[in-house]
MIDOSE-1310 file (N, C-alpha, C; in nm, 2 decimals, decimal comma, always signed):
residues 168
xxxx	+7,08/-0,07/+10,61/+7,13/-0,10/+10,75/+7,02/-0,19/+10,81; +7,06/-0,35/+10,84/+6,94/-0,41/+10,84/+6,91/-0,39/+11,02; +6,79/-0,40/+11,05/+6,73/-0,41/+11,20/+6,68/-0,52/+11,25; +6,73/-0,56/+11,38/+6,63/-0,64/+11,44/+6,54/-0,57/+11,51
xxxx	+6,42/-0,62/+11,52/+6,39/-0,54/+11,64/+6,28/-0,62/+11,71; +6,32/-0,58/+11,87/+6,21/-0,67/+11,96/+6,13/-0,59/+12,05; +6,04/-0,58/+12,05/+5,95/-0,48/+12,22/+5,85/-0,58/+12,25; +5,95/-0,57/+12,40/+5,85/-0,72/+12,44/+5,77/-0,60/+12,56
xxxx	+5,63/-0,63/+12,56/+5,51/-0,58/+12,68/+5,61/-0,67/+12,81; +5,52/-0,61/+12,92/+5,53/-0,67/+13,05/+5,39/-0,74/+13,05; +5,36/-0,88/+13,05/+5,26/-0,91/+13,06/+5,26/-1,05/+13,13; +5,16/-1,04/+13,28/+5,17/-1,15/+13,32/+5,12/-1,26/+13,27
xxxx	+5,14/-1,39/+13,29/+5,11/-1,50/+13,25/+4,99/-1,58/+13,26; +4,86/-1,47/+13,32/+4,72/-1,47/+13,28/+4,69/-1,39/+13,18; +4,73/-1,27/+13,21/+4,71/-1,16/+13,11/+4,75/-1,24/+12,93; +4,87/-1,31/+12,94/+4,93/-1,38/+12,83/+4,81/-1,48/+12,76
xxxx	+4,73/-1,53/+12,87/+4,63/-1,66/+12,85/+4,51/-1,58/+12,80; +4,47/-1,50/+12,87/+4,37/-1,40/+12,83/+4,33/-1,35/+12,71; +4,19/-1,34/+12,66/+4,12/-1,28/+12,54/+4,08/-1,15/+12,57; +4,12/-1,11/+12,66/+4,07/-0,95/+12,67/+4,25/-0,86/+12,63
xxxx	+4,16/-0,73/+12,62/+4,30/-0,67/+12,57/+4,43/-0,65/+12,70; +4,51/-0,59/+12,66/+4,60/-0,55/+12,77/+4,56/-0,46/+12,85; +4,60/-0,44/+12,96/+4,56/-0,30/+13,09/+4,56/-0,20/+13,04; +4,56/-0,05/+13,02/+4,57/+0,03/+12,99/+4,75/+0,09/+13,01
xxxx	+4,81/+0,05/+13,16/+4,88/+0,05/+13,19/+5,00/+0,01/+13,05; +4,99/-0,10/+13,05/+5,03/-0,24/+12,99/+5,04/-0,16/+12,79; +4,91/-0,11/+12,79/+4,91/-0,04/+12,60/+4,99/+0,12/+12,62; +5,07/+0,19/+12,73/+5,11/+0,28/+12,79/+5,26/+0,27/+12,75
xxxx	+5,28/+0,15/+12,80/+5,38/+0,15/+12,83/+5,47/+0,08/+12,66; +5,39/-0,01/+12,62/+5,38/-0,04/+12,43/+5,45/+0,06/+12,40; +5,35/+0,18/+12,39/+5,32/+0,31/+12,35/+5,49/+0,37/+12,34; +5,46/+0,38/+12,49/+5,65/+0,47/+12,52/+5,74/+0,42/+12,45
xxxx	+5,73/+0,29/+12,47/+5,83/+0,20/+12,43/+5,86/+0,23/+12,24; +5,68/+0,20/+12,17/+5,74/+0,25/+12,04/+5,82/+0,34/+11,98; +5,76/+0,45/+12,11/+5,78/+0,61/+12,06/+5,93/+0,62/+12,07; +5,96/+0,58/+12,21/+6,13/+0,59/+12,23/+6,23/+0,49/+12,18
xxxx	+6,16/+0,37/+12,05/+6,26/+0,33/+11,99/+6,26/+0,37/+11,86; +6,15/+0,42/+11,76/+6,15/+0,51/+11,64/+6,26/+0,59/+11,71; +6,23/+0,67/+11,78/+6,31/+0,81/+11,81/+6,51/+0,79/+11,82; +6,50/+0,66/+11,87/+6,63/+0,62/+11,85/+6,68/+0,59/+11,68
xxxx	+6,60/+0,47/+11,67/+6,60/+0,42/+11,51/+6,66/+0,56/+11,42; +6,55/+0,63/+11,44/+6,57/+0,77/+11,37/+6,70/+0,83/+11,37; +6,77/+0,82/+11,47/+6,86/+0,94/+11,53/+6,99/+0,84/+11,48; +7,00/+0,72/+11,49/+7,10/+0,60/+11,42/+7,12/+0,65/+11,31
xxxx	+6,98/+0,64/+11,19/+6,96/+0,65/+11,08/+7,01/+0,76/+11,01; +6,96/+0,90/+11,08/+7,09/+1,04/+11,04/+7,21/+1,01/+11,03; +7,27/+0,96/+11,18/+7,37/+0,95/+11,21/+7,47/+0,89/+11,11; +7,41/+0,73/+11,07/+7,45/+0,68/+10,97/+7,42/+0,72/+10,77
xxxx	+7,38/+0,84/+10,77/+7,34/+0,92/+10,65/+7,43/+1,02/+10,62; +7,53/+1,09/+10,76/+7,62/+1,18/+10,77/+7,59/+1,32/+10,86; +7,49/+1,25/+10,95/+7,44/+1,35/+10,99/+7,53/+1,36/+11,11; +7,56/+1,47/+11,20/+7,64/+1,54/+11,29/+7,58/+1,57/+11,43
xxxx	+7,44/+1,55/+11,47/+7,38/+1,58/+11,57/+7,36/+1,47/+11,67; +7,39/+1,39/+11,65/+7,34/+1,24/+11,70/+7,33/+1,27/+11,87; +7,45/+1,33/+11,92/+7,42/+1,35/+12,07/+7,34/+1,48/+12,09; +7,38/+1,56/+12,05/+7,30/+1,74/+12,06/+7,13/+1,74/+12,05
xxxx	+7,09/+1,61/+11,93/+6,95/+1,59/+11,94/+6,89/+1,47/+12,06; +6,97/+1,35/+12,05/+6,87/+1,25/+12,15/+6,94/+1,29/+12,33; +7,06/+1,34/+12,34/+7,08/+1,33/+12,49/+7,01/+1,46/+12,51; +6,97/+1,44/+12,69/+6,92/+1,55/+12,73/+7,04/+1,64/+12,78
xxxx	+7,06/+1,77/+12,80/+7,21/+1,83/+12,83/+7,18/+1,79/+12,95; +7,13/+1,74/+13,10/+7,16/+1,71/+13,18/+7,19/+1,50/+13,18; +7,23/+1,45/+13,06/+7,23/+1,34/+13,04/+7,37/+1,30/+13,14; +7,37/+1,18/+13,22/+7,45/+1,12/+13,30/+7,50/+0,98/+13,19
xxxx	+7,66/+0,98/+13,16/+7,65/+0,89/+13,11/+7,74/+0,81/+13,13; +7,76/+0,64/+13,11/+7,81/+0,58/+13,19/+7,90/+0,50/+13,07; +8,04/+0,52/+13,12/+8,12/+0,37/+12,98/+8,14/+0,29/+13,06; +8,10/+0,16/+13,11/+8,18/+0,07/+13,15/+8,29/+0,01/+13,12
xxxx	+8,37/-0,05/+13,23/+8,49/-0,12/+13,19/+8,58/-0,02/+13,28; +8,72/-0,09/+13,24/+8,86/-0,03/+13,29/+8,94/+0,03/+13,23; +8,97/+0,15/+13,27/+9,10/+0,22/+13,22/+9,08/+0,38/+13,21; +9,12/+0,45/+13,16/+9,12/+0,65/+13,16/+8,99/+0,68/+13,15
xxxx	+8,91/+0,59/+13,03/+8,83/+0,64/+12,98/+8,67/+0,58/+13,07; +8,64/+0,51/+13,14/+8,61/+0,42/+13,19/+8,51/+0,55/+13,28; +8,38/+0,54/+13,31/+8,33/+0,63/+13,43/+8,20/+0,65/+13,34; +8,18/+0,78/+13,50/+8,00/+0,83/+13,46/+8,07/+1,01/+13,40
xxxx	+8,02/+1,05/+13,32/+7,99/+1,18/+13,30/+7,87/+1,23/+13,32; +7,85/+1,36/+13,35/+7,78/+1,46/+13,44/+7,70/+1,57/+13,36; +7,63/+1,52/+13,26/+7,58/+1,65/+13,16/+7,67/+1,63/+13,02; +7,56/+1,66/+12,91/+7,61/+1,63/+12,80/+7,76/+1,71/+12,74
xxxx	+7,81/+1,83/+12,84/+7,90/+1,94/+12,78/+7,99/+1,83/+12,79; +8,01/+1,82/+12,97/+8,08/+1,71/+13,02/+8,13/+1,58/+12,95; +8,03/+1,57/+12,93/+8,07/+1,40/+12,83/+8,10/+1,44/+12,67; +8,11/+1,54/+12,60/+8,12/+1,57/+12,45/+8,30/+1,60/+12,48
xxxx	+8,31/+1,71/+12,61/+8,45/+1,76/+12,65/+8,52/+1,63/+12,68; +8,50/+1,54/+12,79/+8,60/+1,47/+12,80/+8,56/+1,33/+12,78; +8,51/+1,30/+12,64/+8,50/+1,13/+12,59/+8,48/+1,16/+12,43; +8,40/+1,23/+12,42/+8,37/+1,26/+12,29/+8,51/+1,33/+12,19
xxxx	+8,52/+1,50/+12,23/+8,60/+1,58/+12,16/+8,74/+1,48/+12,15; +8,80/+1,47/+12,25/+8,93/+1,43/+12,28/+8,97/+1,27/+12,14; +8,89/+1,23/+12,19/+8,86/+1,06/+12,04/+8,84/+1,10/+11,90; +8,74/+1,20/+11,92/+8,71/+1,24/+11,77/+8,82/+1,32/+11,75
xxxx	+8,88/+1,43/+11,76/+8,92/+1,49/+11,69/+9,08/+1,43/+11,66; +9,13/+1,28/+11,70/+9,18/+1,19/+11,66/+9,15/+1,12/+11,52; +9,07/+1,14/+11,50/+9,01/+1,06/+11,38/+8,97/+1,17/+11,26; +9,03/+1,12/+11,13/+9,01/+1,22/+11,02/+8,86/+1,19/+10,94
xxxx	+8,76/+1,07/+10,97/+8,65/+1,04/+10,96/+8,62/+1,01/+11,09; +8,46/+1,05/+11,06/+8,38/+1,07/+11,22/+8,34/+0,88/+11,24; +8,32/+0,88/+11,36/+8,25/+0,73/+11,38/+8,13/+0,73/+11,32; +8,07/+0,61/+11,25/+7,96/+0,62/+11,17/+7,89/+0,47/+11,19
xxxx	+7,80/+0,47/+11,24/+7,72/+0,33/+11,25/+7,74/+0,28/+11,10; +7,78/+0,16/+11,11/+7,75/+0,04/+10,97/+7,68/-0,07/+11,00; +7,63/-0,06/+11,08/+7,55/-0,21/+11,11/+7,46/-0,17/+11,28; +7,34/-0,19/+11,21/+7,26/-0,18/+11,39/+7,21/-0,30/+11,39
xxxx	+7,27/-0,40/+11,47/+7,22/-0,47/+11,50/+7,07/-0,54/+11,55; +7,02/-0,49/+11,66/+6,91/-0,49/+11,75/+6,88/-0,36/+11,80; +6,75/-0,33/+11,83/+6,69/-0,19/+11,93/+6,61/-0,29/+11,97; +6,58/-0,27/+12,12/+6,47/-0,33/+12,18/+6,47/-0,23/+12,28
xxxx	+6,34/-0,23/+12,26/+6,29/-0,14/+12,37/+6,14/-0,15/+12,48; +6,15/-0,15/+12,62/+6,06/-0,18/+12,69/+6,02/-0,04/+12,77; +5,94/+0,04/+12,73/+5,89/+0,12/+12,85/+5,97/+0,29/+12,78; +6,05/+0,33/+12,87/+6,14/+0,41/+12,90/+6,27/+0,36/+12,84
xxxx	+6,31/+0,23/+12,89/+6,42/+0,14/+12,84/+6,44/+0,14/+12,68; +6,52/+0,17/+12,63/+6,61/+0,15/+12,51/+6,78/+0,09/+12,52; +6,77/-0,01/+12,40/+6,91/-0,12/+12,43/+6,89/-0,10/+12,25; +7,05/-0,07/+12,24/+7,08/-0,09/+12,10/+7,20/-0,16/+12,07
xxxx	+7,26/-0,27/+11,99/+7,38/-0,30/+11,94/+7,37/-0,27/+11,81; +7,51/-0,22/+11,85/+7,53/-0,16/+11,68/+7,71/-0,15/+11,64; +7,79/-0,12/+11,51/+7,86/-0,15/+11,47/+7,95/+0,00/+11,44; +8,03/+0,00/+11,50/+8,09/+0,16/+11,39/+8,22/+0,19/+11,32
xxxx	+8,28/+0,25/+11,27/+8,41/+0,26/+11,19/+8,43/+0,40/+11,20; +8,54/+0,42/+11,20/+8,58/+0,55/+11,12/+8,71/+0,51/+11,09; +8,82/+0,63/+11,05/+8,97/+0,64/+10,98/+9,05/+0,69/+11,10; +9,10/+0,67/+11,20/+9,21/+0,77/+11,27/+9,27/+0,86/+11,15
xxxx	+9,35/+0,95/+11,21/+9,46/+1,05/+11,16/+9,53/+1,00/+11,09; +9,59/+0,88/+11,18/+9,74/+0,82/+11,09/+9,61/+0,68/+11,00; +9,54/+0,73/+10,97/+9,55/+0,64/+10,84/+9,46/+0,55/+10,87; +9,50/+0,46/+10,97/+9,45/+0,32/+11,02/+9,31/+0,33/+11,09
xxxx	+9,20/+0,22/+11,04/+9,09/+0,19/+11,03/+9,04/+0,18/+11,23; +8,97/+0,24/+11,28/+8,84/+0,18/+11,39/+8,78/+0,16/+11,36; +8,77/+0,05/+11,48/+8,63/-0,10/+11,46/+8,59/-0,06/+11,59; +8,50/-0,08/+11,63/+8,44/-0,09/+11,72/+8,26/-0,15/+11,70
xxxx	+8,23/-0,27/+11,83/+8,09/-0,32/+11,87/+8,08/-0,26/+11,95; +7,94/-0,17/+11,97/+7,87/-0,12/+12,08/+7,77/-0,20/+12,11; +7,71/-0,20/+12,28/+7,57/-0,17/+12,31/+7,55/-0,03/+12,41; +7,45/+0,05/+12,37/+7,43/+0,15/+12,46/+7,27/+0,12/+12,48
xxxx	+7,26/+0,14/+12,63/+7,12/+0,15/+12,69/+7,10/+0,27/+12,69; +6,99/+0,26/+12,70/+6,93/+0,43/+12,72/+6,78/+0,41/+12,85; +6,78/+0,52/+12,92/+6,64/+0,53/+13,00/+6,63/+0,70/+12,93; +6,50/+0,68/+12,89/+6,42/+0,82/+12,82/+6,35/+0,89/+12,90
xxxx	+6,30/+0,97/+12,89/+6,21/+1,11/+12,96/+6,15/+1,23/+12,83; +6,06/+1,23/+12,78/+5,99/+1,26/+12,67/+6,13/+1,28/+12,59; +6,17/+1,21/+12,52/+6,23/+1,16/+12,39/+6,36/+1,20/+12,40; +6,42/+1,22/+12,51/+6,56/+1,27/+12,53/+6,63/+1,15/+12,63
xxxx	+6,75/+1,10/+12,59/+6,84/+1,02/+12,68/+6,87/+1,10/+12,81; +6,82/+1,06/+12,89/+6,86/+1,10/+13,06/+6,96/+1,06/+13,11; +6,97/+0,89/+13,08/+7,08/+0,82/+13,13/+7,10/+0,72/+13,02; +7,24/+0,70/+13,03/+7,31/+0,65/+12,93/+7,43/+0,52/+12,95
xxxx	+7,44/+0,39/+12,97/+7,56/+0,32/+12,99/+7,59/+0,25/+12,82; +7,71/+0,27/+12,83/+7,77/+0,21/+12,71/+7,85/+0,12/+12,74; +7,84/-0,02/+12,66/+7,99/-0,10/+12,67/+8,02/-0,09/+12,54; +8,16/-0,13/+12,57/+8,24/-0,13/+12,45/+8,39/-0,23/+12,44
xxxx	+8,48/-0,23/+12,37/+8,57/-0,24/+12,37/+8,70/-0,13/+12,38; +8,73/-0,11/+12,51/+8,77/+0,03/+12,53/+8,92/+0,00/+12,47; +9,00/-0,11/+12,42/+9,12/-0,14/+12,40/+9,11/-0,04/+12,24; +9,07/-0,08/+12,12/+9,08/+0,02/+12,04/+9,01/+0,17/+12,06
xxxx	+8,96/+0,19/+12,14/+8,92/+0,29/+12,15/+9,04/+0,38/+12,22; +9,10/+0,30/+12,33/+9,22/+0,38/+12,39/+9,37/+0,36/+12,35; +9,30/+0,31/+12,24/+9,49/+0,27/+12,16/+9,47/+0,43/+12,05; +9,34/+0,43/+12,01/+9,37/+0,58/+11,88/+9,38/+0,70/+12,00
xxxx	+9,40/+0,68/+12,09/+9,40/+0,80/+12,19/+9,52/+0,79/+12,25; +9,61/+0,66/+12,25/+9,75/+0,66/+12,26/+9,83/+0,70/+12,19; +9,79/+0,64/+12,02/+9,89/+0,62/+11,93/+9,87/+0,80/+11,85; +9,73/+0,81/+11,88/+9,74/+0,95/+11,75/+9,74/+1,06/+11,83
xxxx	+9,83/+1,14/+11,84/+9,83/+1,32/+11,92/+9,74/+1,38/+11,87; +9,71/+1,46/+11,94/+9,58/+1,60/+11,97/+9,60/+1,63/+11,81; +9,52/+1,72/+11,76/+9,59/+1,83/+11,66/+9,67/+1,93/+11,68; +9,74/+2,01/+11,65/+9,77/+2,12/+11,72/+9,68/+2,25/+11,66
């Protein structure tokens, strides 16, 4: 799974000119920034290996999370139960393969700040293949997703939630 990856410092344009090191502030925030995009990287990397935890390990259970765009599925959820019960469960258990990253595009991460594009698939019920491109941001708080916006393409996403019924 190839990576881009960028962490750009906040550094003014003396500090940029400058032969001394960065502010302490300034190697702090590096720092965060590394920690909370390994920790992502990581948690992609299960994810795309078969692993099953992907939200249960990086969000925080009071994670707020946001899908942009229009239509049913469109909004903020309120805690990770919240958002597993009505975004998560309801899609997945539509699908006879789980969504699974095939391509991560980019992680860049500044600070607290984490931005990932990445690529996913799985099988619906009836057979027929999801695609979907993500970007999801993240803001961190020692190594857990706090807050969360995703874009997406909500058209296939709300067509396997048209076309394929619940289980019974």
């Amino acid at each position: 799974m190839p990576l881009v990856v960028a962490i750009v410092p906040l550094l003014s344009p003396p500090a940029l000119l400058a032969e001394t090191p960065p502010a302490p502030s300034v190697r702090a925030d590096i720092k965060t920034a590394e920690r909370n995009r390994a920790r992502v990287v990581d948690a992609f990397d299960a994810w795309a290996q078969g692993g099953n935890r992907f939200f249960d390990d990086l969000l925080s259970p009071s994670v707020r999370w946001t899908i942009r765009g229009s239509g049913p599925t469109a909004g903020t959820y309120v805690g990770l139960e919240d958002f597993v019960t009505r975004a998560v469960r309801p899609f997945a258990s539509r699908l006879s393969t789980p969504v699974r990253p095939v391509a991560v595009h980019h992680v860049f991460a500044q600070g607290d700040d984490v931005a990932v594009h990445w690529d996913g698939e799985a099988q619906a019920r009836d057979g027929r293949p999801y695609r979907n491109s993500y970007v999801w941001i993240f803001r961190m708080k020692d190594g857990r997703v706090t807050e969360a916006t995703a874009f997406l393409d909500l058209a296939p996403y709300e067509d396997v939630i048209r076309r394929v019924p619940l289980p019974e």
